[in-house]
C-alpha positions in Angstrom: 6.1 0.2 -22.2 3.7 2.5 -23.7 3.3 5.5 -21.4 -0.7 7.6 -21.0 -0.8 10.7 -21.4 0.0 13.1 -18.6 -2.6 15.0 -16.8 -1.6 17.4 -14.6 -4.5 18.1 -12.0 -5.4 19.3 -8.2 -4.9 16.0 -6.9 -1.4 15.5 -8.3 -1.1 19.0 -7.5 -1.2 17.9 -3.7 0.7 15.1 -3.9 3.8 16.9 -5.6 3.7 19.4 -2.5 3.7 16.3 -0.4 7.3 15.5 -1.9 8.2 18.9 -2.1 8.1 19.2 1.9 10.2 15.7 1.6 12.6 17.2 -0.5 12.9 20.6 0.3 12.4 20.6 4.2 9.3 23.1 4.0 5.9 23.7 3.8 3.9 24.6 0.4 -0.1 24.9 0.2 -2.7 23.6 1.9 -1.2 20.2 2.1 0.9 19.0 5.2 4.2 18.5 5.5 4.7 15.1 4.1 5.4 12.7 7.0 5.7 9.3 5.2 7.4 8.0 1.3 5.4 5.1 0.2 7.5 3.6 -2.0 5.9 1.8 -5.2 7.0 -0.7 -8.1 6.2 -0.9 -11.7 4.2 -3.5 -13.0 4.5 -3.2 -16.6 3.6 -6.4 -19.4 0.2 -4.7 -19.7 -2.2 -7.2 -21.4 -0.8 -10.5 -19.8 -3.2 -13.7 -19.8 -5.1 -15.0 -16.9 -3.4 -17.7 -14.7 -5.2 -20.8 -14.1 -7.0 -19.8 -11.4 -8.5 -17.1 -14.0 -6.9 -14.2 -12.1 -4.0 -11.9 -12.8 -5.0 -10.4 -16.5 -4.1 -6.6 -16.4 -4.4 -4.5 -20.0 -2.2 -1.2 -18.3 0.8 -0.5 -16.3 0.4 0.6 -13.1 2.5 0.5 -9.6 2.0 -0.8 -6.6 3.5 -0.8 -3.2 7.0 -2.7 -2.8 6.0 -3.0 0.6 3.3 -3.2 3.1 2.0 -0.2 4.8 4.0 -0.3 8.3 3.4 0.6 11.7 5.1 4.0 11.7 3.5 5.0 8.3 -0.1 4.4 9.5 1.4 6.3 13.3 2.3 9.3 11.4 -1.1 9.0 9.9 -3.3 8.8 13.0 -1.3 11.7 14.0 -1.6 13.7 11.4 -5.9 13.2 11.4 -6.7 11.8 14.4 -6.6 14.1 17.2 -10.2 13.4 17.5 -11.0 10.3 15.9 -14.8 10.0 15.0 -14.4 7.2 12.0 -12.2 4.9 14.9 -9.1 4.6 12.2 -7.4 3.8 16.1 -9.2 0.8 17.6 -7.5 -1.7 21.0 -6.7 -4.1 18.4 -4.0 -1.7 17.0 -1.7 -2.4 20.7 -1.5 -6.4 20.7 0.6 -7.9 23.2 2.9 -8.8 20.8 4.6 -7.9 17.6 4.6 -4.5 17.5 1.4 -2.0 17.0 0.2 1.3 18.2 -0.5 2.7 21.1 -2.4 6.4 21.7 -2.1 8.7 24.6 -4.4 11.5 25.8 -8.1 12.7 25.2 -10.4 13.2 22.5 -9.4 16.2 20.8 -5.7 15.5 21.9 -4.9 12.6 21.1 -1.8 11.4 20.0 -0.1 8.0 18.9 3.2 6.0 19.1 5.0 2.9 17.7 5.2 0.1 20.0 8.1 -1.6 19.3 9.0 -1.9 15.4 7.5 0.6 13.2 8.9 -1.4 10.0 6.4 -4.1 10.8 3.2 -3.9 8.6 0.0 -2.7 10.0 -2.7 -4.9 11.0 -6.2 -5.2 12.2 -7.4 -2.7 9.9 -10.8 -2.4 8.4 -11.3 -1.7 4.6 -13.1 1.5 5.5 -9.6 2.4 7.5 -7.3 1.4 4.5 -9.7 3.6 2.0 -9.0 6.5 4.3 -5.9 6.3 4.8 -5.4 5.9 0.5 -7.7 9.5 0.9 -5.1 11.1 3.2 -2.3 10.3 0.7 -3.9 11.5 -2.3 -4.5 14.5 -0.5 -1.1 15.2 0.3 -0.9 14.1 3.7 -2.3 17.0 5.5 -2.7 17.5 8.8 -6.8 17.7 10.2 -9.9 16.6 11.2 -11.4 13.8 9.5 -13.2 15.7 7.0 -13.7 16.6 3.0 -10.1 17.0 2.0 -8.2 14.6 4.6 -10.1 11.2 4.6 -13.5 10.9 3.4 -12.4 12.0 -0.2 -9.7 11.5 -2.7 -9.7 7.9 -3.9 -13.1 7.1 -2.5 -15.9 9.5 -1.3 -16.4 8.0 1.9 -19.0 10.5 3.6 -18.5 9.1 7.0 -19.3 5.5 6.4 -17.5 3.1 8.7 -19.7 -0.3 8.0 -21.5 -1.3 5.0 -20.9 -2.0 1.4 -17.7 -0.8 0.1 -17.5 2.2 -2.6 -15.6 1.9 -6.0 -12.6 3.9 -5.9 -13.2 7.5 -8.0 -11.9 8.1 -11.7 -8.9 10.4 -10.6 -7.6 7.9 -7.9 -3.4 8.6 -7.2 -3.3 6.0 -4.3 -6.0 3.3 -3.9 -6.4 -0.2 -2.8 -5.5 -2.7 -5.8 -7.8 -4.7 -7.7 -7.7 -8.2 -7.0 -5.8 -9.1 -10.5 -3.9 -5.8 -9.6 -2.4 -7.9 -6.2 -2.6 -11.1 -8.2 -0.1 -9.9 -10.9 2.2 -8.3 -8.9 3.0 -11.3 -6.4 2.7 -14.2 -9.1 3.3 -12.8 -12.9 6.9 -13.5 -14.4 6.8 -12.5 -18.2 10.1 -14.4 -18.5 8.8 -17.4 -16.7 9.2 -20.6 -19.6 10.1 -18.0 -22.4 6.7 -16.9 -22.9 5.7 -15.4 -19.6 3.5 -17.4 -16.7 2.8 -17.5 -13.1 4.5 -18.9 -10.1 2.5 -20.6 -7.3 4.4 -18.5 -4.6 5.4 -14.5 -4.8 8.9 -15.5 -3.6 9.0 -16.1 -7.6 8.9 -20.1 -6.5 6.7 -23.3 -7.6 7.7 -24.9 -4.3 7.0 -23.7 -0.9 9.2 -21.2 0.5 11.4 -21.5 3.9 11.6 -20.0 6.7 14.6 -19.1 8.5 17.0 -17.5 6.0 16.6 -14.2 5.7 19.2 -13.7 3.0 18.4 -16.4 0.8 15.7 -16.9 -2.0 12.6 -17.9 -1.4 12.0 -17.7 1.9 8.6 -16.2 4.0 7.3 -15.3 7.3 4.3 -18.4 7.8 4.3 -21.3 10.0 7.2 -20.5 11.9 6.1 -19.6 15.8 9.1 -21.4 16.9 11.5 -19.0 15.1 9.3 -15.1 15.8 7.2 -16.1 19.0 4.4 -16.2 16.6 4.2 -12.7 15.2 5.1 -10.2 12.3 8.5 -9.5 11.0 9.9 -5.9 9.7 8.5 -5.3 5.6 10.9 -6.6 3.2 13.0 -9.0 5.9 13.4 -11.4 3.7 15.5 -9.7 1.3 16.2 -11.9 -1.7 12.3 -13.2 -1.9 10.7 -10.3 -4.1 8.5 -11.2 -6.6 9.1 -10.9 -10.0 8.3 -6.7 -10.2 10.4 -6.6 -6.9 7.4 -6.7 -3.7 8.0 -8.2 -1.1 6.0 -9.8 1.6 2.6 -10.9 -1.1 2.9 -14.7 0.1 3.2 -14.5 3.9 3.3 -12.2 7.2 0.0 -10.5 6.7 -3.1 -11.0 4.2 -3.9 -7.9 2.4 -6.8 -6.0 1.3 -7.8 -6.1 -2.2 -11.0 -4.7 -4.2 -11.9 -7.6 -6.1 -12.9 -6.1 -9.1 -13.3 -2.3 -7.7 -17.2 -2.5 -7.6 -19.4 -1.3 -5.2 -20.4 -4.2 -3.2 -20.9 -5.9 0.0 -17.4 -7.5 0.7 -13.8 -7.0 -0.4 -11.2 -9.7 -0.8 -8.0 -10.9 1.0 -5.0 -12.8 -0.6 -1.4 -13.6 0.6 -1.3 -16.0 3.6 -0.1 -14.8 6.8 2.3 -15.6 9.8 0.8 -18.8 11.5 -0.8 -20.4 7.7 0.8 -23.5 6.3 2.1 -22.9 2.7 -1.3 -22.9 0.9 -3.0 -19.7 1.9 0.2 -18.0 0.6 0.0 -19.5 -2.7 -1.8 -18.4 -5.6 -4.6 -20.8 -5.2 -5.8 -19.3 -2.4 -8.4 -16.6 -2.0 -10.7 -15.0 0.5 -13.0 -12.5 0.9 -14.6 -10.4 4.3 -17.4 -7.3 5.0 -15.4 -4.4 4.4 -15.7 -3.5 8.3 -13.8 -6.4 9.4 -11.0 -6.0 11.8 -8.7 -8.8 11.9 -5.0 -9.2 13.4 -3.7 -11.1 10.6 -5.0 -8.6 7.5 -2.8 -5.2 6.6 -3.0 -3.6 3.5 -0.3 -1.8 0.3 -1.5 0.4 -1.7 -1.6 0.7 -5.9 -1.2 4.2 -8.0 -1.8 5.0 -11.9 1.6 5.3 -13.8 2.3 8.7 -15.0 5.0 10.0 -17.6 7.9 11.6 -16.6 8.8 16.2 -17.0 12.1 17.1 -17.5 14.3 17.6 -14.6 14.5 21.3 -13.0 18.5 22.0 -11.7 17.6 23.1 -8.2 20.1 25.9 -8.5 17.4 27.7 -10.3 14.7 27.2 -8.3 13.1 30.4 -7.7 9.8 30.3 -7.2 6.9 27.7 -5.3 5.5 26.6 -9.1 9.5 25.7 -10.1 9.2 23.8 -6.3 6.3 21.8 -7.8 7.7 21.4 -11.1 10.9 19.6 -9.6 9.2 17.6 -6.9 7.0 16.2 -9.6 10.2 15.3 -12.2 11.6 13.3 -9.1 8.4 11.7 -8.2 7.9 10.7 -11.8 11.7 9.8 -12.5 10.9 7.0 -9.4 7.5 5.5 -11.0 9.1 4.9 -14.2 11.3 2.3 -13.0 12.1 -0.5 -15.7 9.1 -2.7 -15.9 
């Protein structure tokens, strides 16, 4: 795997003090104290073909989420920048009478926001505009604020407010964005093993033929079609633990759709991809595509999140930490040390 250079700027600046605070139990900056760990997979092969369906061709490495963004990561979020909420990242939708979701307490300026049953279930009935802020908030470091410059209308995208409308291209020195569309596309259904040479599978359970449903230990199995067995709802991220995808996600063919940015453009819709709980098999396969306005709210779409691949420092022994820039220095060896997992 050929590695890019690493640059070392303000924005990886606040998201090393966002794992500093993970790691060391304090607060460093202007950043937050880091409330969620979004853990991410390599997706290495750079320069694989398109499938097929003429989707999936990547020329770079990059990671992206092993999981869905949950319940309690998108809680701590609200909580951490939605006391007052004037871009609606909390909307009715978010406390459905089943299968877990969000409920908020209080009054403007006070809010405040709790899991409703499972927080390990992904997050749904989220706009575009809510994912892209939310992507924001990471890069930023996770800090705690009004919805504002700094905490969710830049980072990744430079938002200004908007909350309808045609979606923005994600900015040069994105850390956390919303995946291109061969981005999600590679990550579920690549296998560079696959016949010797490398190819696709119709199924991101690493599977030509549909997968089950009510094994949660065994290979290829999803959450789709199966009302009988979860009253017709979510299940917890990563419950079907032997069904990852080649570059180890879990959950790309099944439980929710997710967001993707086509081809990162500016533009007037964004697309969907991964089937969800009450589909037949086809919407989770690879065939399958979709695409909504960025402002659509829907209780069947979440989202996961993508990040650039950086090379690792050398390791700092934390007996001889000493000072905050020595904090930083050894936050970001450990955060690198976990990108660079084996393609």
């Amino acid at each position: 795997m050929r590695l890019q250079p690493y640059k070392f700027t303000i924005q990886t600046l606040r998201r090393t003090l966002g794992v500093v605070a993970v790691v060391c139990g304090c607060l460093i900056g202007t950043a937050g104290a880091a409330q969620i760990t979004y853990e991410e997979v390599t997706v290495g092969n750079p320069g694989n073909a398109n499938d097929t369906t003429g989707y999936g061709a990547v020329s770079y490495s990059y990671q992206i989420g092993k999981y869905d963004v949950t319940i309690g990561q998108y809680t701590a979020f609200l909580n951490a920048v939605a006391k007052s909420d004037p871009y609606s990242l909390y909307n009715s939708d978010l406390a459905p009478s089943s299968g877990g979701g969000i409920s908020r307490s209080g009054t403007d300026g006070a809010y405040s926001y709790s899991v409703i049953d499972s927080g390990a279930r992904p997050i749904r009935s989220i706009s575009w505009f809510d994912a892209a802020r939310f992507a924001n908030w990471m890069q930023n470091g996770q800090p705690t604020g009004a919805q504002a410059v700094g905490t969710t209308e830049t980072g990744a995208y430079t938002l200004g407010g908007a909350t309808s409308g045609d979606a923005v291209s994600k900015n040069q020195n994105a850390t956390f964005y919303i995946p291109t569309e061969n981005e999600w596309y590679k990550a579920a259904y690549y296998d560079p093993t696959k016949g010797g040479t490398g190819g696709y599978w119709t199924y991101a359970t690493q599977s030509d033929t549909p997968p089950g449903t009510t094994n949660f230990s065994a290979a290829n199995q999803a959450n789709y079609l199966n009302a009988h067995l979860f009253s017709g709802v979510v299940t917890d991220v990563g419950a079907f633990t032997a069904s990852a995808s080649y570059y180890g996600t879990f959950d790309q063919s099944g439980n929710v759709y997710q967001w993707n940015d086509i081809d990162g453009s500016t533009g007037p819709s964004r697309g969907i991809r991964g089937g969800m709980w009450a589909n037949d098999a086809f919407p989770l396969s690879s065939s399958n595509r979709g695409g909504l306005r960025p402002a659509a709210i829907n209780s069947d779409i979440g989202f996961r999140l993508a990040s650039p691949v950086s090379v690792s420092v050398p390791e700092i022994d934390p007996a001889g930490i000493g000072s905050v820039l020595a904090l930083v220095t050894g936050a970001l060896g450990l955060l690198e040390r976990r990108r660079l997992k084996a393609a």
